[in-house]
Backbone as a chain_set.jsonl record, in Angstrom:
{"seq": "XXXXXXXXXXXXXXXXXXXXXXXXXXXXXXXXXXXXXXXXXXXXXXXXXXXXXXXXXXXXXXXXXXXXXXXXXXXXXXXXXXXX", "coords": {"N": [[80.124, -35.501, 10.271], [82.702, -36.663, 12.202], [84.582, -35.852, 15.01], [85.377, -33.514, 13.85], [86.98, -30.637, 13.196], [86.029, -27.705, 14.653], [87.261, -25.053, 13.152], [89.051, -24.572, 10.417], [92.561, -25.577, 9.932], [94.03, -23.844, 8.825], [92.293, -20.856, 9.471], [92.53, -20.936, 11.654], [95.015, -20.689, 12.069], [95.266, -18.172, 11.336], [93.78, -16.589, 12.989], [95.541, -16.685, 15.563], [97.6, -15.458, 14.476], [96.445, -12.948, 13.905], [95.864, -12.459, 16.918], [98.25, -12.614, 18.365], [100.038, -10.55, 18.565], [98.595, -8.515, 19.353], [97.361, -9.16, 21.895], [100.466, -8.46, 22.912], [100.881, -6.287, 22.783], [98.584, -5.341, 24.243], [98.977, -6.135, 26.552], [101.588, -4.586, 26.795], [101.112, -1.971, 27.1], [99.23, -0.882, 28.148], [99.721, -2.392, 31.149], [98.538, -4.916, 31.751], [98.15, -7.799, 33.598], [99.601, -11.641, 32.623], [96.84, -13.282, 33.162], [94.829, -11.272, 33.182], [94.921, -10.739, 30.803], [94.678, -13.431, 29.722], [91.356, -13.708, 30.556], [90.387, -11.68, 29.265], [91.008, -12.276, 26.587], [89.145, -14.451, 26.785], [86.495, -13.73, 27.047], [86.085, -13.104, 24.292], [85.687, -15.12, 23.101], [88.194, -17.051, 22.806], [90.692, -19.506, 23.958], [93.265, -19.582, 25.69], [96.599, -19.982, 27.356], [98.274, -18.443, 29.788], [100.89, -19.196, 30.652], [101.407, -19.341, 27.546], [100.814, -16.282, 26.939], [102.495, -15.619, 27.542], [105.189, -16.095, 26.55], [104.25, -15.337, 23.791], [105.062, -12.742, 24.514], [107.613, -12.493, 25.173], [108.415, -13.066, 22.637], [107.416, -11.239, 20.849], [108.293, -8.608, 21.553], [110.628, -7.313, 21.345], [110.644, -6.462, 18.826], [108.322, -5.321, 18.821], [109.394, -3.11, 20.036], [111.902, -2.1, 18.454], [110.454, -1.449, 16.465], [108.884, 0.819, 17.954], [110.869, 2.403, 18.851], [112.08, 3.365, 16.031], [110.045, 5.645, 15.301], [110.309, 7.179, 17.377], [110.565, 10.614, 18.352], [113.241, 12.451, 18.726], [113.485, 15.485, 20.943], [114.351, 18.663, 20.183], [114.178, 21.284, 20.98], [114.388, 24.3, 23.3], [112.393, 24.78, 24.526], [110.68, 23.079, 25.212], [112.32, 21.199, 25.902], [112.959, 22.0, 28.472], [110.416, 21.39, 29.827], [110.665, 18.563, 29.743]], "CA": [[81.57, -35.377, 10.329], [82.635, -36.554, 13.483], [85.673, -35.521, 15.148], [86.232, -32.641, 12.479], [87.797, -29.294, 14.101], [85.151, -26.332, 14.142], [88.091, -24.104, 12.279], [90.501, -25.008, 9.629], [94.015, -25.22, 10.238], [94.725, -21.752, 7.987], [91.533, -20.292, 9.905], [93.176, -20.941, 13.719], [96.623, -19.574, 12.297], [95.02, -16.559, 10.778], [93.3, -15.63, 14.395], [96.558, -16.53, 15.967], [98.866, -14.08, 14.235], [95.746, -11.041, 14.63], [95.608, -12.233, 18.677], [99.491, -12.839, 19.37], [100.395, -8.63, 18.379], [97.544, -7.924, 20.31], [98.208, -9.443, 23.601], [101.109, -8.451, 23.629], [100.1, -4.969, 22.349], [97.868, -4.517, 25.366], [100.265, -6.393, 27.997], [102.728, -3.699, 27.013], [100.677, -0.548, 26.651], [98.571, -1.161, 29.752], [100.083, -3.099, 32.07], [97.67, -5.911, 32.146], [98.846, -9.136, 34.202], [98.677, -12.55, 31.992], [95.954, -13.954, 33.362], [93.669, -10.676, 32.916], [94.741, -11.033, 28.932], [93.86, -14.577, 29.409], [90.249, -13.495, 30.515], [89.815, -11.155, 27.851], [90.552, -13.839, 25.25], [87.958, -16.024, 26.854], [85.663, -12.728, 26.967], [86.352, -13.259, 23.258], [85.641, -16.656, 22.632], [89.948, -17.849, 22.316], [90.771, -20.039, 24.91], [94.916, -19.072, 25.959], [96.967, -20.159, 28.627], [99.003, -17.299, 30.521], [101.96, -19.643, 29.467], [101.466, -18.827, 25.736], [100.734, -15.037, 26.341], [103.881, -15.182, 28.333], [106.194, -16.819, 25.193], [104.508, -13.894, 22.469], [105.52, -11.487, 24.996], [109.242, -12.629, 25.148], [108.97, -13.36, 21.291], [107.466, -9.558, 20.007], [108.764, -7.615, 22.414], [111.999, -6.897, 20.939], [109.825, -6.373, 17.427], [108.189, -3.697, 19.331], [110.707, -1.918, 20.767], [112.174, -1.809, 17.465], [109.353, -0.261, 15.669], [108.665, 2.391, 18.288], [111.802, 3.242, 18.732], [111.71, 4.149, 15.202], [108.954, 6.142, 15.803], [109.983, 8.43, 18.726], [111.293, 11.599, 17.825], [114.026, 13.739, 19.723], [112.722, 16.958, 21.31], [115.905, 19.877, 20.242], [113.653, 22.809, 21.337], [114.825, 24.896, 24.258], [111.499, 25.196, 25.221], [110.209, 21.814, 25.226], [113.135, 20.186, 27.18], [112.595, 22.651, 29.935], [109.495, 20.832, 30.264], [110.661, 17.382, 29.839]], "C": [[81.999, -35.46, 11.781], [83.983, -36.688, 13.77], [86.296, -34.216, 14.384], [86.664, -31.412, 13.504], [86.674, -28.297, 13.945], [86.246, -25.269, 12.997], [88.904, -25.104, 11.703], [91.556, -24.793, 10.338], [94.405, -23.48, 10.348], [93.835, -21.152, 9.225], [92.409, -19.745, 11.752], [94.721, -20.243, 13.538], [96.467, -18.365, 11.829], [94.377, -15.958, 12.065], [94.496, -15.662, 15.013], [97.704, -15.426, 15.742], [98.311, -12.357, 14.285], [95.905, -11.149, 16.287], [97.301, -11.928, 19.21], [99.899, -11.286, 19.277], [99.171, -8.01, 19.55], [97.374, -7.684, 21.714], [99.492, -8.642, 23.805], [101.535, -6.65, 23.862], [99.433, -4.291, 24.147], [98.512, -4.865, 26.644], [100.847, -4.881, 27.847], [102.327, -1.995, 27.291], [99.986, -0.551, 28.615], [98.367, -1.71, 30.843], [99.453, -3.698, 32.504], [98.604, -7.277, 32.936], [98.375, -10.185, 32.675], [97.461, -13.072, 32.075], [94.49, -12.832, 33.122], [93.822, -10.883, 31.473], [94.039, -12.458, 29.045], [92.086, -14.675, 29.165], [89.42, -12.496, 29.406], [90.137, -11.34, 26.554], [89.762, -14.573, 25.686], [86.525, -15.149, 26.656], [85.198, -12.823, 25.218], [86.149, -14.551, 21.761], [87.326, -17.283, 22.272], [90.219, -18.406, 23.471], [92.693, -20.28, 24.829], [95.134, -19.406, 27.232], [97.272, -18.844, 29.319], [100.09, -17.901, 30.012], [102.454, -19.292, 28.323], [101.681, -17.041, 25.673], [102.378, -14.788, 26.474], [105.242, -15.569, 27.163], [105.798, -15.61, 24.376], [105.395, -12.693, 23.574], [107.22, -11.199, 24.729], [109.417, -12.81, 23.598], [108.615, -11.904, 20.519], [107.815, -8.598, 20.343], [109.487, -6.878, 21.859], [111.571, -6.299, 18.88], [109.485, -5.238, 17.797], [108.514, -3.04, 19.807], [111.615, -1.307, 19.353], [111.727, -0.84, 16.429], [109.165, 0.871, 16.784], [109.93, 2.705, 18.449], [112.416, 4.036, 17.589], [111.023, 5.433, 14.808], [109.172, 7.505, 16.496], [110.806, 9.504, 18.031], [112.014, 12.853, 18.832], [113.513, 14.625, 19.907], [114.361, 17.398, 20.916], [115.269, 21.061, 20.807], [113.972, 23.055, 22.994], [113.613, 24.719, 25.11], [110.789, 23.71, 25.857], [110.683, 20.769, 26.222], [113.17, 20.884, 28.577], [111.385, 21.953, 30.542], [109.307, 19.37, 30.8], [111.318, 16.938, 31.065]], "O": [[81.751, -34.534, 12.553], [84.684, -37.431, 13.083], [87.501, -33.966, 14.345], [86.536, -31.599, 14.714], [86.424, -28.105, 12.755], [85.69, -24.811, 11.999], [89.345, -26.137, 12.206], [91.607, -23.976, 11.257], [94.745, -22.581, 11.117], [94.559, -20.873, 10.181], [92.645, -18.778, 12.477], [95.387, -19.586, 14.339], [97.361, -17.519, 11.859], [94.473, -14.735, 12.172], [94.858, -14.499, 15.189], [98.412, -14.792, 16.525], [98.872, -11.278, 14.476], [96.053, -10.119, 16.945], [97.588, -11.22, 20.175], [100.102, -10.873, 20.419], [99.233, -7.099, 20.376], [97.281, -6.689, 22.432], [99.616, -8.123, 24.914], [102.188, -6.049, 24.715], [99.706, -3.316, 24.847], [98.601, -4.113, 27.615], [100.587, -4.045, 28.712], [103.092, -1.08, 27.599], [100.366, -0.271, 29.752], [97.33, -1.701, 31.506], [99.323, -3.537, 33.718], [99.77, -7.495, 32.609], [97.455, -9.946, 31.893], [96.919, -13.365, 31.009], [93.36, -13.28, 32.933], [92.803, -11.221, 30.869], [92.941, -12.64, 28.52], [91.503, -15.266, 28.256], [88.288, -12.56, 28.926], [89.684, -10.736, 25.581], [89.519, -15.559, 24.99], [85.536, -15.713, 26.189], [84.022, -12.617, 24.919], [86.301, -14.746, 20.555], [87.416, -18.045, 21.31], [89.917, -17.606, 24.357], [93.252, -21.028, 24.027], [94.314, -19.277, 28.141], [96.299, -18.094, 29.389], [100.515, -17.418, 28.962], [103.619, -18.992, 28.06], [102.363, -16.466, 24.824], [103.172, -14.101, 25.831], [106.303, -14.973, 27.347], [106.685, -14.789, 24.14], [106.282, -11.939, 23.173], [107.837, -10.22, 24.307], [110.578, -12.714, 23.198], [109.404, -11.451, 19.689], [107.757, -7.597, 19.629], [109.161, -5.695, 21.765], [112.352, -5.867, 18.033], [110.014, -4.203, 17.393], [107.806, -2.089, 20.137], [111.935, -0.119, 19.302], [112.257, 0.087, 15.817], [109.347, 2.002, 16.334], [110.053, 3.801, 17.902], [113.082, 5.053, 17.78], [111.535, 6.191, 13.984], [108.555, 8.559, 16.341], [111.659, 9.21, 17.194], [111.499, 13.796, 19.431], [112.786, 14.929, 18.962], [115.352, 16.734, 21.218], [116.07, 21.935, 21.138], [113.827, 22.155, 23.821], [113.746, 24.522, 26.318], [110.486, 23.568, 27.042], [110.113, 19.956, 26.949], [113.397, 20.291, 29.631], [111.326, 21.921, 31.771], [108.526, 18.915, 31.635], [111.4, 15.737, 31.321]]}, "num_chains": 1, "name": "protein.A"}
């Protein structure tokens, strides 16, 4: 079979939609630069620009801000906001 793709189509869009939450998952959590996500998709075997991480970032961002802000929960305790 020559020329054939090592992955299916489906296969490359089913790693794509577990990697793009991910990246942008660990961009946001741990203030990685693109280019270190890039290296730990190649660490990984996925070969990503910085370009691309840089597009999920601007495209889930607002996804995840959404959901945690769901998420967070007001402090009302006297004691608690003395702390905060």
């Amino acid at each position: 079979m020559r020329g054939a793709a090592p992955f299916s189509a489906n296969f490359r869009r089913l790693i794509n939609n577990a990697t793009e939450p991910l990246c942008v998952r660990w961009y946001l959590r741990y203030k990685l630069s693109y280019r270190d996500l890039v290296e730990m998709m190649a660490e990984r075997g996925l070969s990503v620009a910085h370009s691309t991480i840089l597009r999920w970032v601007r495209r889930y961002t607002p996804e995840f801000d959404k959901r945690w802000g769901a998420l967070v929960q007001t402090c009302s305790s006297a004691r608690m906001t003395a702390f905060a």
